[in-house]
ZALO-484991 format. One record per residue: residue number from 1; residue in one letter; chain; x, y, z of N, C-alpha, C, O in turn. Coordinates in nm, 3 decimals, always signed. Example, Ala and Ser with C-alpha at 12.3 -4.5 7.8 and 13.67 -1.06 7.14 Angstrom:
<1; "A"; "A"; <+1.319; -0.569; +0.780>; <+1.230; -0.450; +0.780>; <+1.320; -0.330; +0.780>; <+1.424; -0.332; +0.846>>
<2; "S"; "A"; <+1.285; -0.225; +0.708>; <+1.367; -0.106; +0.714>; <+1.290; +0.003; +0.787>; <+1.341; +0.114; +0.804>>
This chain:
<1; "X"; "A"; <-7.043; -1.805; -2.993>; <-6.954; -1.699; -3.038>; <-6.970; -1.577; -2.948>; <-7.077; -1.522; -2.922>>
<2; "X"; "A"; <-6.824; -1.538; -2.895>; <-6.874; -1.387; -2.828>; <-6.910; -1.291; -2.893>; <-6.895; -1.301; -3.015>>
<3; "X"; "A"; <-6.970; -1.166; -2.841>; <-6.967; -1.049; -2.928>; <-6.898; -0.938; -2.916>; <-6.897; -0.917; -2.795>>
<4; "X"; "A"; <-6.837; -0.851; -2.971>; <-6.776; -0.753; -2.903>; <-6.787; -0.718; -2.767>; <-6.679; -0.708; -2.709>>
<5; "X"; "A"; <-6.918; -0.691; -2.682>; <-6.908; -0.651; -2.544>; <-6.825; -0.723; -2.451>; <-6.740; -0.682; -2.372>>
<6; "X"; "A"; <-6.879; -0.871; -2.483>; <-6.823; -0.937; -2.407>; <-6.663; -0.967; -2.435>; <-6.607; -1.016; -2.337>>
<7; "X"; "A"; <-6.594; -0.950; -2.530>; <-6.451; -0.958; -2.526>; <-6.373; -0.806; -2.477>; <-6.253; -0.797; -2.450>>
<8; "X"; "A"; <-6.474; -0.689; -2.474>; <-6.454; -0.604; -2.442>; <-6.403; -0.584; -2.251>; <-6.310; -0.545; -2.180>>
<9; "X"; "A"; <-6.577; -0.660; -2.242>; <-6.556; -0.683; -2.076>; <-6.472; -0.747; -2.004>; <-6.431; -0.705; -1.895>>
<10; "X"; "A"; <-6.425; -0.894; -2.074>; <-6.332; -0.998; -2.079>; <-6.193; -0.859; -2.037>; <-6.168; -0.812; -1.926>>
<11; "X"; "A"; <-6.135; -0.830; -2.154>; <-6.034; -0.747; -2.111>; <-6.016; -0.666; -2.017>; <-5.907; -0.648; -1.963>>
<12; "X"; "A"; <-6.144; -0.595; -1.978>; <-6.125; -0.524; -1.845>; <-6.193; -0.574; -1.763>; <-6.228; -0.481; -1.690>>
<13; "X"; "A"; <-6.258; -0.714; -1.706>; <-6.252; -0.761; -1.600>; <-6.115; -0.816; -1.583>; <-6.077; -0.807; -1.466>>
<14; "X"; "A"; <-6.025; -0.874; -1.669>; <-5.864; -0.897; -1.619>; <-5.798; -0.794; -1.572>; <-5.722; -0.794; -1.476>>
<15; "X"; "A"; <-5.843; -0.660; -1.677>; <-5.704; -0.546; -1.598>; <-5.793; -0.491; -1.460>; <-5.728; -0.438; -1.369>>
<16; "X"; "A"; <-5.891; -0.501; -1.452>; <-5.958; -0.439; -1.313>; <-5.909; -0.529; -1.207>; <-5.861; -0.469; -1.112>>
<17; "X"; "A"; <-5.910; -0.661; -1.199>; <-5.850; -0.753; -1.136>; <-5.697; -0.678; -1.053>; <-5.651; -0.645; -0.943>>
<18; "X"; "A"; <-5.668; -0.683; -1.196>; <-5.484; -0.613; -1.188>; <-5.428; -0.545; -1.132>; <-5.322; -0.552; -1.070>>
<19; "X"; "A"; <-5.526; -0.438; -1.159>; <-5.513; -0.296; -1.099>; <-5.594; -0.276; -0.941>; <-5.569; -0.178; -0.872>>
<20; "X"; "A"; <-5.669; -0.359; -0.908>; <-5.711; -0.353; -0.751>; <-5.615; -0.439; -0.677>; <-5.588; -0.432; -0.557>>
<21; "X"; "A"; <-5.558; -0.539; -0.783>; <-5.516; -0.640; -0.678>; <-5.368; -0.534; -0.631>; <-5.321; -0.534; -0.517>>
<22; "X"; "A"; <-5.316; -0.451; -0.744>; <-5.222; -0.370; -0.728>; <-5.209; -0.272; -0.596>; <-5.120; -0.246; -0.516>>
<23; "X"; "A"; <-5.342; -0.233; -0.616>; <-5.407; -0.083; -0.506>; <-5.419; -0.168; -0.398>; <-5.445; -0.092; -0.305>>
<24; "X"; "A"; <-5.416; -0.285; -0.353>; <-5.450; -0.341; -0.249>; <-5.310; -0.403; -0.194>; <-5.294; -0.420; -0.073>>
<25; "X"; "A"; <-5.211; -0.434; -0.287>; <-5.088; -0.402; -0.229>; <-5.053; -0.616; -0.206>; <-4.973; -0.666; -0.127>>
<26; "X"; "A"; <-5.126; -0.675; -0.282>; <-5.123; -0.846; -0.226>; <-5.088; -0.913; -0.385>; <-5.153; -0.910; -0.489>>
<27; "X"; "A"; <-4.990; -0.958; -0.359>; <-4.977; -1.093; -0.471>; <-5.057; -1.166; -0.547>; <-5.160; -1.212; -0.498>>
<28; "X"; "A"; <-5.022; -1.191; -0.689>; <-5.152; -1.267; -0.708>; <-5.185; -1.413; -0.632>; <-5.286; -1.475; -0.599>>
<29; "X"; "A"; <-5.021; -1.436; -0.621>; <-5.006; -1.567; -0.495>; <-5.100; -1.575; -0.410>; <-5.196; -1.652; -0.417>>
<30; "X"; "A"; <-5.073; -1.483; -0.309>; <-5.176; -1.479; -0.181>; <-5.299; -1.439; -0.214>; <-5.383; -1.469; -0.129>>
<31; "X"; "A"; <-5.346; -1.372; -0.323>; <-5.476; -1.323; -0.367>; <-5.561; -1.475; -0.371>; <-5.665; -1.502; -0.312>>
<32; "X"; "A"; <-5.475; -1.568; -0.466>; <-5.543; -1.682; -0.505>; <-5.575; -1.799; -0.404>; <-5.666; -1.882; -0.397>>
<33; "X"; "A"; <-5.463; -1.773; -0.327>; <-5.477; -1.884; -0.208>; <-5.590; -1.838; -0.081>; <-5.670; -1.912; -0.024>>
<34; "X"; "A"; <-5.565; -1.669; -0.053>; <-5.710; -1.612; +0.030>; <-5.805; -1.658; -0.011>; <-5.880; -1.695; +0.080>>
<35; "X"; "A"; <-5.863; -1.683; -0.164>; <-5.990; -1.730; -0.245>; <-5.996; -1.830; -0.225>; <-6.107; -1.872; -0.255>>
<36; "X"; "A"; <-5.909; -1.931; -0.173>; <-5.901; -2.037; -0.144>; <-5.911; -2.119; -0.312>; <-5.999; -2.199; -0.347>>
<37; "X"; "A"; <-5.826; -2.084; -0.371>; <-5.801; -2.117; -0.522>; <-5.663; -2.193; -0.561>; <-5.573; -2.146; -0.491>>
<38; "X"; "A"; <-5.631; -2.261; -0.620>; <-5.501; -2.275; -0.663>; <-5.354; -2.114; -0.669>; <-5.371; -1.996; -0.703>>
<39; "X"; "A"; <-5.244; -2.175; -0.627>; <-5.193; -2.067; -0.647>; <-5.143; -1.968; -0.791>; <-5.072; -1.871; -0.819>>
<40; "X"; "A"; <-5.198; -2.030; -0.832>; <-5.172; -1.892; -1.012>; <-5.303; -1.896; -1.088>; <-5.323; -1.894; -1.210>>
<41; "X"; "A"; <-5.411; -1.903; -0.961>; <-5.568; -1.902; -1.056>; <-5.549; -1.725; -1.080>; <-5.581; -1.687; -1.193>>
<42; "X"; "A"; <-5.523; -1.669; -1.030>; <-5.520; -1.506; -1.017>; <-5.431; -1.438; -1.175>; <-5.459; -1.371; -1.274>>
<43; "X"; "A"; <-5.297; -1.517; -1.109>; <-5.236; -1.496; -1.206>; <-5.246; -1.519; -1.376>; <-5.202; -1.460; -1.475>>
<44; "X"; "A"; <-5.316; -1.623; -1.354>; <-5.388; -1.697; -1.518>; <-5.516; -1.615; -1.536>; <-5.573; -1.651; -1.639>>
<45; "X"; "A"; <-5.583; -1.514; -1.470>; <-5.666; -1.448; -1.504>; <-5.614; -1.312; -1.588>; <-5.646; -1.268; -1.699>>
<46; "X"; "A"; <-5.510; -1.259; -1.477>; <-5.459; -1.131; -1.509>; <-5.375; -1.145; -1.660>; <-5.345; -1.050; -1.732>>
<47; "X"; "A"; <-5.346; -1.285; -1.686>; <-5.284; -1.318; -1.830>; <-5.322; -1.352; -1.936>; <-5.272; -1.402; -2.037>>
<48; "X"; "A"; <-5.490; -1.297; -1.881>; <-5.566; -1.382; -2.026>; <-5.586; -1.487; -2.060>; <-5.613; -1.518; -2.176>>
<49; "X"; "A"; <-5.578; -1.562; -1.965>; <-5.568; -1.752; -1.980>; <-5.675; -1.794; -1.910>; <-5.665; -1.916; -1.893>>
<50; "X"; "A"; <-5.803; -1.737; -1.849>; <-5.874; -1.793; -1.782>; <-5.927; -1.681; -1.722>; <-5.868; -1.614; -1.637>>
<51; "X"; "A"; <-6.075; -1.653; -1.782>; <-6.171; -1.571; -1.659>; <-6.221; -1.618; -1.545>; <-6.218; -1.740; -1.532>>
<52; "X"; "A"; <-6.281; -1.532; -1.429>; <-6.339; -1.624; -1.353>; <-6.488; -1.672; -1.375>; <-6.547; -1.626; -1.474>>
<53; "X"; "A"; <-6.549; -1.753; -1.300>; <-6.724; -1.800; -1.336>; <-6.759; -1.694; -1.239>; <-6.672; -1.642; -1.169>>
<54; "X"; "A"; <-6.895; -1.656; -1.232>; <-6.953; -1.530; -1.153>; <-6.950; -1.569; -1.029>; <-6.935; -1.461; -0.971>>
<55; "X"; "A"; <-6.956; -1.678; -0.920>; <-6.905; -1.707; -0.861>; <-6.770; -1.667; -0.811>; <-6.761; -1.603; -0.706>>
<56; "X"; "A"; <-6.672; -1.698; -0.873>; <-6.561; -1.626; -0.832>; <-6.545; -1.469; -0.862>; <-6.465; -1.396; -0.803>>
<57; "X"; "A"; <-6.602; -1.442; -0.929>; <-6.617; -1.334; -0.972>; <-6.705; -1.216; -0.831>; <-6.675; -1.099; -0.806>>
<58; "X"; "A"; <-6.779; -1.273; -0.785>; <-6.845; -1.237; -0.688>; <-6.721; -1.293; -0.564>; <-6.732; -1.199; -0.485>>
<59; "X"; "A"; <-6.652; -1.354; -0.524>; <-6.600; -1.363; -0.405>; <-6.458; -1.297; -0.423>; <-6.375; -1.278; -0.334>>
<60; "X"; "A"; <-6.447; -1.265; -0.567>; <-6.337; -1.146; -0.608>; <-6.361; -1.003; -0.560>; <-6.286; -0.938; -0.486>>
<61; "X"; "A"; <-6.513; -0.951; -0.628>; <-6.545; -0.856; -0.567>; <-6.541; -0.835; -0.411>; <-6.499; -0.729; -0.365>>
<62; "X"; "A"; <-6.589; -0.947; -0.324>; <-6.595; -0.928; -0.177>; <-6.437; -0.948; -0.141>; <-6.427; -0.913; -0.024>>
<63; "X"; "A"; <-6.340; -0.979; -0.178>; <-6.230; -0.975; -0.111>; <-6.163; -0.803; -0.175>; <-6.088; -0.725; -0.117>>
<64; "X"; "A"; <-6.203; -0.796; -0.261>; <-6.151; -0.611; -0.256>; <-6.251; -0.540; -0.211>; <-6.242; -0.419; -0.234>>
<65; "X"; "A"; <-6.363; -0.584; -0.140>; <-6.450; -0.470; -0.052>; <-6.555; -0.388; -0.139>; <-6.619; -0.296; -0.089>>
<66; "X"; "A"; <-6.573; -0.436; -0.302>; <-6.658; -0.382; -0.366>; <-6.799; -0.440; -0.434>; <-6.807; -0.557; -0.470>>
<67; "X"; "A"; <-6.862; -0.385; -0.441>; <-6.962; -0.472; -0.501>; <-6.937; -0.500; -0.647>; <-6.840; -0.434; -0.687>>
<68; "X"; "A"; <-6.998; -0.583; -0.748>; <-7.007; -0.635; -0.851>; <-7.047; -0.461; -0.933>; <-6.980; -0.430; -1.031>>
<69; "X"; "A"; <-7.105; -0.410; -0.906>; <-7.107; -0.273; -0.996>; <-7.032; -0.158; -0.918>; <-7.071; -0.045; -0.948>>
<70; "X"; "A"; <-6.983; -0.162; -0.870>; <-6.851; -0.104; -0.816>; <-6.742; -0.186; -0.922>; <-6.671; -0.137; -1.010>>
<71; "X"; "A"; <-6.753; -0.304; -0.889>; <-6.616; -0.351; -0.989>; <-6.644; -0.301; -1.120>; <-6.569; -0.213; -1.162>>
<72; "X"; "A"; <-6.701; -0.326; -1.165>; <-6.785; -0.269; -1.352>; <-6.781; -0.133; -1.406>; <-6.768; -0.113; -1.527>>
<73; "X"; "A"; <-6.795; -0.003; -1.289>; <-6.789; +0.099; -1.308>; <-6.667; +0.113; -1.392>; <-6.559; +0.089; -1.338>>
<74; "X"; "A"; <-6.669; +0.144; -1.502>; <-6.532; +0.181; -1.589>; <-6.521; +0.329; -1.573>; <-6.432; +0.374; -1.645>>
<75; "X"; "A"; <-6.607; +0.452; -1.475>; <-6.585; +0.549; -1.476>; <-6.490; +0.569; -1.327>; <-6.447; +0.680; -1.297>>
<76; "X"; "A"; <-6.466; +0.462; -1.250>; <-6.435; +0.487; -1.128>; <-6.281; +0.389; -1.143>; <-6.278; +0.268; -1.166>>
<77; "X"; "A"; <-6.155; +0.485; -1.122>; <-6.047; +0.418; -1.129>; <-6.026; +0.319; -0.998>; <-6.001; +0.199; -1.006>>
<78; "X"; "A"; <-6.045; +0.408; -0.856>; <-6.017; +0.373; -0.725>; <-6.176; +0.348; -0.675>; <-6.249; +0.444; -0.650>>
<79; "X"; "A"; <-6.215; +0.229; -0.666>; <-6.342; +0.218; -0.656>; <-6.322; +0.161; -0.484>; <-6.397; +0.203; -0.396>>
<80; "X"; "A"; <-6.215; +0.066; -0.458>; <-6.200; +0.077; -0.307>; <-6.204; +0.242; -0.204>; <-6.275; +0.268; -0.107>>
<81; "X"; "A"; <-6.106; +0.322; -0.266>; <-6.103; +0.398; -0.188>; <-6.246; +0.484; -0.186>; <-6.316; +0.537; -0.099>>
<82; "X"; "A"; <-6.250; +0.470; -0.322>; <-6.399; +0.573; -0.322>; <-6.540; +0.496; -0.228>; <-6.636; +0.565; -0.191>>
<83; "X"; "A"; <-6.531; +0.374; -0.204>; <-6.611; +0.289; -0.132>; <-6.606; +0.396; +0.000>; <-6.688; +0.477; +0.044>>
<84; "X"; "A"; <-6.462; +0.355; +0.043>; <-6.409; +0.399; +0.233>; <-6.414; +0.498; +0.221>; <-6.371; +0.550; +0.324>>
<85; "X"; "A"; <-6.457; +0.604; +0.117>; <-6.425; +0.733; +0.130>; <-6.622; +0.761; +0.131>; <-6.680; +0.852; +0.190>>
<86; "X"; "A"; <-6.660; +0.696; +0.082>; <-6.842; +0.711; +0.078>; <-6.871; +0.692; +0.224>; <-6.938; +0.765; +0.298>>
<87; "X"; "A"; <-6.807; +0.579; +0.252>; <-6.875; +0.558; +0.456>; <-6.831; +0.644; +0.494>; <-6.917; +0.699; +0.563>>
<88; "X"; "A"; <-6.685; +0.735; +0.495>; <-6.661; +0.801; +0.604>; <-6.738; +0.923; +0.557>; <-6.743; +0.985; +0.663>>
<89; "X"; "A"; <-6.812; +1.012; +0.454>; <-6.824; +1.084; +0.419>; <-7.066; +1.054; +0.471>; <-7.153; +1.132; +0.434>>
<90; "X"; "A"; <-7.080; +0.973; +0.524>; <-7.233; +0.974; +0.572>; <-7.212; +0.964; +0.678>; <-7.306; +0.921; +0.745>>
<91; "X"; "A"; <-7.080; +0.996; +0.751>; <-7.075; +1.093; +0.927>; <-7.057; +1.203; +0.920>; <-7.034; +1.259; +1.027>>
<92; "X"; "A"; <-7.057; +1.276; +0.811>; <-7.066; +1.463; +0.882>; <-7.148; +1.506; +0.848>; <-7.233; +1.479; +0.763>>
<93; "X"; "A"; <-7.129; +1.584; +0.914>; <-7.274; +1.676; +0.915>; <-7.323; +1.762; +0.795>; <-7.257; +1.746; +0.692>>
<94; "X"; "A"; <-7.401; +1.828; +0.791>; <-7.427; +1.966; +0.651>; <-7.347; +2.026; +0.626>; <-7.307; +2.040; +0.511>>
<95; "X"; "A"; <-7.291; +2.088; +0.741>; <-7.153; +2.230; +0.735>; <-7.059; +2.182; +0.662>; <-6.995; +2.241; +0.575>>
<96; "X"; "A"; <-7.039; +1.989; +0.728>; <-6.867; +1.996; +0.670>; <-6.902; +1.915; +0.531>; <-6.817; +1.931; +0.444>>
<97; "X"; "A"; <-7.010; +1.834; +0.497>; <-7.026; +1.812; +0.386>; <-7.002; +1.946; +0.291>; <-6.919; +1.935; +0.201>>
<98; "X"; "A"; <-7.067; +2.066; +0.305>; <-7.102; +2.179; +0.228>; <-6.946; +2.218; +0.213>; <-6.905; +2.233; +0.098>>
<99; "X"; "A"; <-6.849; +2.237; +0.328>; <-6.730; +2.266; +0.296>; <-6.630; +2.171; +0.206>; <-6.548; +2.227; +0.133>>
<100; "X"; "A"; <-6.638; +2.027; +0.211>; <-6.607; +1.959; +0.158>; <-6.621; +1.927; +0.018>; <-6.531; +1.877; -0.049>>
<101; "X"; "A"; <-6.757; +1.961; -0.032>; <-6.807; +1.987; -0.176>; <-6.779; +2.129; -0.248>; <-6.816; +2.152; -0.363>>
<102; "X"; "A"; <-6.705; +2.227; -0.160>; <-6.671; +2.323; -0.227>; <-6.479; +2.297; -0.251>; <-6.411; +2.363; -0.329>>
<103; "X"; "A"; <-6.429; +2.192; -0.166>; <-6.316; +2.172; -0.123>; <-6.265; +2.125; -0.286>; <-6.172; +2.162; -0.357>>
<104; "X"; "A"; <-6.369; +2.032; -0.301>; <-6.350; +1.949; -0.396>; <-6.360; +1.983; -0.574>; <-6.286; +1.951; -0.667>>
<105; "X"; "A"; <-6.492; +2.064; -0.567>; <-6.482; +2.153; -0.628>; <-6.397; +2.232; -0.707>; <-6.395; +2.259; -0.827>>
<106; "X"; "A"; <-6.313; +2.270; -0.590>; <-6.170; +2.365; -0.599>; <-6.082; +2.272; -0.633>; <-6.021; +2.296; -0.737>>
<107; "X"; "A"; <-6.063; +2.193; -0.590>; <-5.939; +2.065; -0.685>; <-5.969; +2.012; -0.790>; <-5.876; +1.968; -0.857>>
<108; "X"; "A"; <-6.105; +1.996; -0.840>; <-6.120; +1.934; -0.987>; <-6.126; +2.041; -1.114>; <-6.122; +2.017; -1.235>>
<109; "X"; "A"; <-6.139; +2.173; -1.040>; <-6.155; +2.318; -1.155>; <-6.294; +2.334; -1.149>; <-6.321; +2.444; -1.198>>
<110; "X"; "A"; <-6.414; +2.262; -1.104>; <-6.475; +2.291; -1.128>; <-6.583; +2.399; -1.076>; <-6.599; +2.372; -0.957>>
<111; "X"; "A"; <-6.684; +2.534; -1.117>; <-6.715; +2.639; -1.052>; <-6.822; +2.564; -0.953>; <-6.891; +2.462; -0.958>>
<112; "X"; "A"; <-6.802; +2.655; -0.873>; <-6.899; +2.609; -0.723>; <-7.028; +2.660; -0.775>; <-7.130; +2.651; -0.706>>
């Protein structure tokens, strides 16, 4: 028998699926066939008809570029971009980090 968490997680490992496969701009078609999967294994996920095994679940994560707690984070909507946005952000320096954290700052409301 499941327990709440897990039908919890169930639901948003399908819409996280959904919503990256969205942000990434690819079919569930071609999503499923890149995995080298049948073509509507993707689609039968995103419909509630079939989770993946951690296995796929793990070569899900590596084809959107995130790790397994990157995918999980339920606090992080854009967890790709925030990935590409982490590498490019451990090439600058102090100054422009420091300007950048006040940048940001200033767009979320929050006081420096």
């Amino acid at each position: 028998m499941r327990g709440v968490i897990g039908m919890v997680y169930e639901g948003f490992t399908q819409e996280r699926i959904a919503r990256l496969r969205t942000q990434k701009g690819v079919s569930a078609r071609d999503m499923s066939l890149t995995l080298g999967q049948n073509d509507t294994y993707i689609n039968k996920i995103e419909n509630h008809k079939a989770l993946p095994s951690l296995p796929g679940l793990f070569y899900i994560c590596e084809f959107f570029g995130v790790t397994p707690h990157e995918f999980f984070d339920v606090g992080t909507e854009y967890p790709m971009r925030l990935k590409a946005l982490s590498e490019d952000l451990k090439r600058l320096d102090d100054s422009a980090l420091g300007h950048l954290s006040a940048l940001v700052k200033e767009m979320i409301g929050k006081p420096k």
